[in-house]
C-alpha positions in Angstrom: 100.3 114.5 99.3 99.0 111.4 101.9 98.2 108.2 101.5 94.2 109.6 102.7 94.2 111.8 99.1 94.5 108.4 96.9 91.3 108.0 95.7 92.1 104.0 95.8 92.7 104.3 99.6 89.1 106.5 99.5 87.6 103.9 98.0 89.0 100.9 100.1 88.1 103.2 103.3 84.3 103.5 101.6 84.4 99.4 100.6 85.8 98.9 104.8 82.8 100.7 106.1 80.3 99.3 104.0 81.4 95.5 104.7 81.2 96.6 108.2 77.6 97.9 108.1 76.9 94.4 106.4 78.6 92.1 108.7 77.3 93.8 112.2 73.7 93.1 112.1 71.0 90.6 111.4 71.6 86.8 111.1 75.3 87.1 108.7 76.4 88.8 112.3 76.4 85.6 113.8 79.0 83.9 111.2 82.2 84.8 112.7 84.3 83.4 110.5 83.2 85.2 107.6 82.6 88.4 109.1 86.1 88.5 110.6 87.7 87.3 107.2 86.0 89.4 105.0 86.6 92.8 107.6 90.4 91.5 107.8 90.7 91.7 103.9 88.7 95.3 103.5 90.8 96.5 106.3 94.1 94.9 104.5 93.0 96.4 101.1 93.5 100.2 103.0 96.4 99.5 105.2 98.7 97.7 102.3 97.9 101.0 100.1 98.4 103.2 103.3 101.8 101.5 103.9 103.0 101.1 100.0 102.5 104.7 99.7 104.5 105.2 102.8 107.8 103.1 101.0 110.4 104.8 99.4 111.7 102.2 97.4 109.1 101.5 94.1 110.1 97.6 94.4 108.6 97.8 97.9 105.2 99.8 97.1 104.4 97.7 94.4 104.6 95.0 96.6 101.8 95.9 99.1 99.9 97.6 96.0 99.9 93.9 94.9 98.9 92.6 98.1 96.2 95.3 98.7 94.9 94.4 94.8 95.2 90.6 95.9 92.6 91.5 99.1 89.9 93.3 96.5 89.7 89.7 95.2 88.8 88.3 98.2 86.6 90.7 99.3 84.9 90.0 95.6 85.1 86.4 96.5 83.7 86.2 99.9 80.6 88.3 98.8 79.7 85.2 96.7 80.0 83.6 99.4 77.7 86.3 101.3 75.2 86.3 98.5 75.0 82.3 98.2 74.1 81.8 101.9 72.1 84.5 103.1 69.8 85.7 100.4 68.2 88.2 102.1 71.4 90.2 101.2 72.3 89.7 98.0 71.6 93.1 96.4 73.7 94.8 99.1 76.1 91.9 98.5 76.2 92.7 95.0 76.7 96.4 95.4 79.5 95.8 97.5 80.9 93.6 95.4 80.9 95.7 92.6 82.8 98.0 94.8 85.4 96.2 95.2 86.0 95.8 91.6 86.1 99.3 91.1 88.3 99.4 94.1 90.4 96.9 91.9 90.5 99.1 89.2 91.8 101.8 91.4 94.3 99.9 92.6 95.6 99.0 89.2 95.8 101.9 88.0 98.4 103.2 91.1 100.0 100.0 90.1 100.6 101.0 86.6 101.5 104.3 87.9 104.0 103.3 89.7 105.6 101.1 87.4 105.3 103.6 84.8 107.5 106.2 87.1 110.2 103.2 88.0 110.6 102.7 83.7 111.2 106.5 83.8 113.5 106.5 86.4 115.7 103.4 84.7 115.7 105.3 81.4 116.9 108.6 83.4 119.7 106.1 85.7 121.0 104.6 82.2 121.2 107.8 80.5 123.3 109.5 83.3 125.6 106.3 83.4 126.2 106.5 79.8 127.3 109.5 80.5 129.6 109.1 83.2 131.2 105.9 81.5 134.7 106.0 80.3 134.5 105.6 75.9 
């Protein structure tokens, strides 16, 4: 299995492309500042998921899980921001949005996931240590 099979990553790639489409024409092309933030956090969302799937150690892959999780929020965020200044794209803004909160969800549940297989590794570690103690 890759990084490109999680359906999270799927989804960020989806979100990316569609904030892209958004943010290269018409008059919300011409704000650089949010175009280029709001790309930097859809591209962040895929690469942080990309490279905590890539990590060996769980500690270090729910680390950019987090950070990937903490970039759908901004996304969410900055398409407020989209939809309260250029009304001519709110319902595209809104379906994007909502995109990233299923995104979110996505992410979460890798997150639990993964925290679910590091308890299951402790219990297996202390169970094997019990073992090898001295009584």
């Amino acid at each position: 299995m890759t990084f490109e099979n999680l359906e999270s990553w799927q989804q960020a790639r989806q979100l990316t492309r569609e904030i892209y489409n958004l943010t290269r024409t018409g008059a919300l092309a011409k704000d650089f500042g949010l175009c280029s933030q709001i790309q930097r956090a859809g591209v962040s969302i895929m690469s942080n998921i990309a490279e905590g799937f890539e990590r060996h150690h769980i500690t270090e892959k729910l680390q950019f899980y987090n950070v990937a999780r903490g970039s759908c929020a901004e996304v969410r965020s900055l398409f407020y921001v989209i939809q309260d200044n250029y009304p001519f794209l709110p319902a595209d803004a809104v379906m994007a949005r909502e995109k990233s909160v299923q995104t979110g969800k996505l992410i979460t549940g890798l997150i639990k996931s993964t925290e679910s297989r590091r308890s299951k590794i402790g219990v297996f570690l202390s169970s094997i240590f019990h073992l090898l103690s001295p009584i």
